[in-house]
C-alpha positions in Angstrom: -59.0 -47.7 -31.6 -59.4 -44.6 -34.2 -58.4 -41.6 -32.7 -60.6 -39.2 -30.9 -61.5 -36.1 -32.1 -61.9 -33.8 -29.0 -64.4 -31.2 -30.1 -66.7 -33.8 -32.5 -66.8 -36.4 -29.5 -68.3 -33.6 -27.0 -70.1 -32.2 -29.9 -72.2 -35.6 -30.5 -72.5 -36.3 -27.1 -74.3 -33.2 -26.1 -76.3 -33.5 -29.6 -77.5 -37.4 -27.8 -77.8 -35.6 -24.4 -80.8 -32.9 -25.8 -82.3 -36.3 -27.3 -81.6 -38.8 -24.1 -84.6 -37.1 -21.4 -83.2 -39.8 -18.9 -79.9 -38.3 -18.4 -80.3 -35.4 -15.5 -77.2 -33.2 -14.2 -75.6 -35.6 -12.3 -75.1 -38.3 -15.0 -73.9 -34.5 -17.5 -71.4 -34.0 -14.2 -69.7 -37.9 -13.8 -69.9 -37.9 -17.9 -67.5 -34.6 -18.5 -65.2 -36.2 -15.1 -64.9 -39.4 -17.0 -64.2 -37.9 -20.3 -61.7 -35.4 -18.1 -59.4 -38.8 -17.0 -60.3 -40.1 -20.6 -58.2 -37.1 -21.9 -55.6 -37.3 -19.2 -55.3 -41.0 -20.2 -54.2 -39.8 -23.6 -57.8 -41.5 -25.1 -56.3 -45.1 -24.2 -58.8 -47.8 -25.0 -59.5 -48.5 -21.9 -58.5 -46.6 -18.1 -58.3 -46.8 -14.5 -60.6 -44.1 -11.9 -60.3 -43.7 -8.8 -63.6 -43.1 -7.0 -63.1 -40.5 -4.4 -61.5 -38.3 -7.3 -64.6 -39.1 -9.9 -66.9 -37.9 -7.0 -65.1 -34.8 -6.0 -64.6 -33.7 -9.8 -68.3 -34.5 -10.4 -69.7 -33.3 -7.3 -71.2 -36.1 -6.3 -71.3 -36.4 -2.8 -72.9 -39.8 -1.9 -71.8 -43.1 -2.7 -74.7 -44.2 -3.6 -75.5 -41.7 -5.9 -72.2 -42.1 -7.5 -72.7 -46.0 -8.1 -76.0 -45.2 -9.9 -75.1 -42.2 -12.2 -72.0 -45.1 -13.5 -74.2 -47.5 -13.6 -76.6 -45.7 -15.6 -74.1 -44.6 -18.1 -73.2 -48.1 -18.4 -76.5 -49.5 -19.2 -77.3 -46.5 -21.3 -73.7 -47.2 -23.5 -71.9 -44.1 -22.7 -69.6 -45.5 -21.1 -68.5 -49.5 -20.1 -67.7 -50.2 -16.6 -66.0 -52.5 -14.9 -65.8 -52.5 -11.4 -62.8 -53.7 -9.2 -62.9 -56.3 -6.5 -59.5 -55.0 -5.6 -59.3 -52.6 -2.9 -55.6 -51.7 -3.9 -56.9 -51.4 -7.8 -59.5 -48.4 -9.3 -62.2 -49.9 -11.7 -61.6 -49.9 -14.9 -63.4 -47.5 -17.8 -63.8 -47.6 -21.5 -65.7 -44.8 -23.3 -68.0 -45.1 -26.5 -65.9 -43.0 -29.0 -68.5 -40.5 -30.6 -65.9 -38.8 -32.6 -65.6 -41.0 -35.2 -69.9 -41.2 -36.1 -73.5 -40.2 -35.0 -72.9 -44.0 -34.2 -71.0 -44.9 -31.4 -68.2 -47.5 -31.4 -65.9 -49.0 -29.3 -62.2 -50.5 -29.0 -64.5 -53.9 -28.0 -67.8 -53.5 -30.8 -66.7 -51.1 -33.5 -67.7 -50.8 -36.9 -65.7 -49.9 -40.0 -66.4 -46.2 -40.4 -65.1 -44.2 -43.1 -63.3 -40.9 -42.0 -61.5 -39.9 -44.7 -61.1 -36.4 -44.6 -62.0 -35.9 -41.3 -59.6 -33.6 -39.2 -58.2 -35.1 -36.2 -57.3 -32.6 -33.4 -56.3 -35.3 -30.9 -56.5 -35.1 -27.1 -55.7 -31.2 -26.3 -57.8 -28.6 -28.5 -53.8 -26.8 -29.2 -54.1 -29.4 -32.4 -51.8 -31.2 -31.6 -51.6 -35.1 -32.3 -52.5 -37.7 -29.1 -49.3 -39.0 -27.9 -49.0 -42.8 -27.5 -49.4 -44.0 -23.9 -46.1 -45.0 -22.3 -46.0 -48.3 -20.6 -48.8 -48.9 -18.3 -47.0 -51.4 -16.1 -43.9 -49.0 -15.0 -42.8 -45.9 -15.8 -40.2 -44.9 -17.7 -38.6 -43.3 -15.6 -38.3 -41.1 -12.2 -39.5 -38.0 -14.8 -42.2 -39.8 -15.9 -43.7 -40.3 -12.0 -42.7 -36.7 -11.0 -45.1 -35.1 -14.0 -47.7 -37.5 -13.1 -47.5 -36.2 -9.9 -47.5 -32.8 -10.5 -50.2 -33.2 -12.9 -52.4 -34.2 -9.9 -51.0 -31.6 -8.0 -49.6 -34.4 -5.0 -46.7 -33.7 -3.0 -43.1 -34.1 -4.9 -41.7 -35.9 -2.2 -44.4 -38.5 -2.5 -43.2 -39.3 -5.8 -40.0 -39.3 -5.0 -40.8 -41.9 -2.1 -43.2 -44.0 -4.7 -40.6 -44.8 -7.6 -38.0 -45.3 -5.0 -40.0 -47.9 -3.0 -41.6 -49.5 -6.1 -38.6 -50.0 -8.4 -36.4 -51.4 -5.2 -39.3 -54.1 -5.5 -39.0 -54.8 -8.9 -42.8 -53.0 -9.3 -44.6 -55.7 -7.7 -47.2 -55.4 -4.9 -46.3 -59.2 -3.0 -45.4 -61.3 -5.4 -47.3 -60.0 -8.0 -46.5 -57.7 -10.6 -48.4 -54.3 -10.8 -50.8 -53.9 -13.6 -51.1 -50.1 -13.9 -48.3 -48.1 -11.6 -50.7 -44.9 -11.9 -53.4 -46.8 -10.8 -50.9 -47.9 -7.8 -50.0 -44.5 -7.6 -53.2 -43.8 -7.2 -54.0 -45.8 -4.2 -50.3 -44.4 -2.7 -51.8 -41.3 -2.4 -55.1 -42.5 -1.1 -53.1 -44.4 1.8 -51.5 -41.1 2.2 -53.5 -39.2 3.0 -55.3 -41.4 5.4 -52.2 -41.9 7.1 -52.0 -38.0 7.2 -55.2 -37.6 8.7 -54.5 -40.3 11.4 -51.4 -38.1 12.6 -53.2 -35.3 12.9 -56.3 -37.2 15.0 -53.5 -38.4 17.0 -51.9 -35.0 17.7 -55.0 -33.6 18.8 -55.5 -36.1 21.0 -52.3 -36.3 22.6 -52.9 -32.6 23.0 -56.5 -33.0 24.9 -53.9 -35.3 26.9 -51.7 -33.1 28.3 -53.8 -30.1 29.0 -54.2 -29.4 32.4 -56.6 -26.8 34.6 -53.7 -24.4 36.0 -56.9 -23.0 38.2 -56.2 -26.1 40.5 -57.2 -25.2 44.0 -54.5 -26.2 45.7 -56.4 -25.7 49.5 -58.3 -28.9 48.8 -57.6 -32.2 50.6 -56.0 -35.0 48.9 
C-alpha cells in the first residue's frame, strides 16, 4: 500500500467533502474518528474499531445513527467496511488512501500512480517516516501492551493482567488463535468495564440492603 501522506490525504478529502452535498456533519465527525484509529494503526492496510469508541470520538450517540453514517461512507467509497459477526472481534476498516491522487485507491483496487517527487510526511505531521506495524497476532512484548495501554489511557494494571493471562494461554481465545491481540485488548477492556459497573450496582444495592429506619418506634406491638 503507498504510504500516506498525512496533510495531502485530509487535504483531498475535505476538497471531495465541499464537492459531495450528501455528506452532513455526522458522516465529517465518524470520517476524522476513523482516520484518527487509521493513524493510530500506523496507516495499516486494513484495521480493527471498536464501536463504542468510534461513537464516543464522533459524537454519535445512537446506534442507529452510527450504523448509517458507516454505512454511507461505505457505499459512498470513503471508507470499506466490514462488519464482525464476532461479538469478542471489532469490525474491520480499510480507508481509500487520498494521498497518493485526486483519485482514490486502495490496498484491494489501486492503480499505478506516479509520485515521484512527492514528499511523504508519514503518519505524525513531526515528518517523521510511518513505522511498520509490529505483529498483529501478539505483541512483542510486555512493553509493547503497556504503551498500547497507556496510549488509550486504560488502567496499567489491566495490561499487566492482559499479557499475563494471554501469553500463559499461548494467545488463543479456546482453542483458537487470536487474530488481532489489540483488537482482544480491545474487548478486555470492554468486559472491564462492564464488570466494573456491575460491582458498583451491586454495592449500591447491598447498601439499600442494610439501611435501616433508626426512628423505629419501639412502643408498637409485635
Amino acid at each position: 500500500m503507498p504510504e500516506v501522506n498525512y496533510i495531502t490525504h485530509l487535504n483531498n478529502f475535505f476538497l471531495k467533502l465541499s464537492k459531495d452535498t450528501r455528506l452532513n456533519t455526522t458522516h465529517v465527525s465518524m470520517y476524522m474518528a476513523l482516520f484518527n484509529f487509521w493513524n493510530q494503526a500506523r496507516f495499516s492496510s486494513e484495521f480493527f474499531i471498536n464501536r463504542n469508541e468510534v461513537m464516543t470520538l464522533s459524537r454519535i450517540g445512537s446506534k442507529g445513527t452510527y450504523h448509517k453514517c458507516i454505512k454511507d461512507l461505505s457505499d459512498w467509497k470513503y471508507i470499506i467496511y466490514m462488519p464482525s459477526k464476532n461479538p469478542n472481534i471489532g469490525s474491520k476498516i480499510k480507508m481509500y488512501n487520498f494521498s497518493t491522487s485526486s483519485e482514490q485507491a486502495t490496498n484491494q483496487q489501486r492503480t499505478e500512480i506516479g509520485t515521484s517527487g512527492e514528499q511523504v510526511l508519514g503518519p505524525y505531521i513531526n515528518n517523521t517516516k510511518q513505522k511498520k506495524q509490529s505483529n498483529v497476532f501478539k505483541p512483542q512484548n510486555k512493553k509493547e501492551v503497556s504503551i498500547f495501554f497507556e496510549e488509550n489511557k486504560w488502567p496499567a494494571a489491566q495490561s499487566e493482567k492482559f499479557f499475563s493471562h494471554y501469553e500463559s494461554v499461548g494467545w488463543k481465545k479456546g482453542k483458537s488463535k487470536i487474530e488481532n491481540w489489540r483488537a482482544a485488548a480491545e474487548g478486555w477492556m470492554i468486559q472491564f468495564r462492564e464488570n466494573e459497573e456491575n460491582n458498583v450496582s451491586a454495592q449500591v444495592q447491598n447498601k439499600d440492603n442494610l439501611h435501616t429506619n433508626k426512628n423505629k418506634n419501639y412502643n408498637q406491638p409485635l
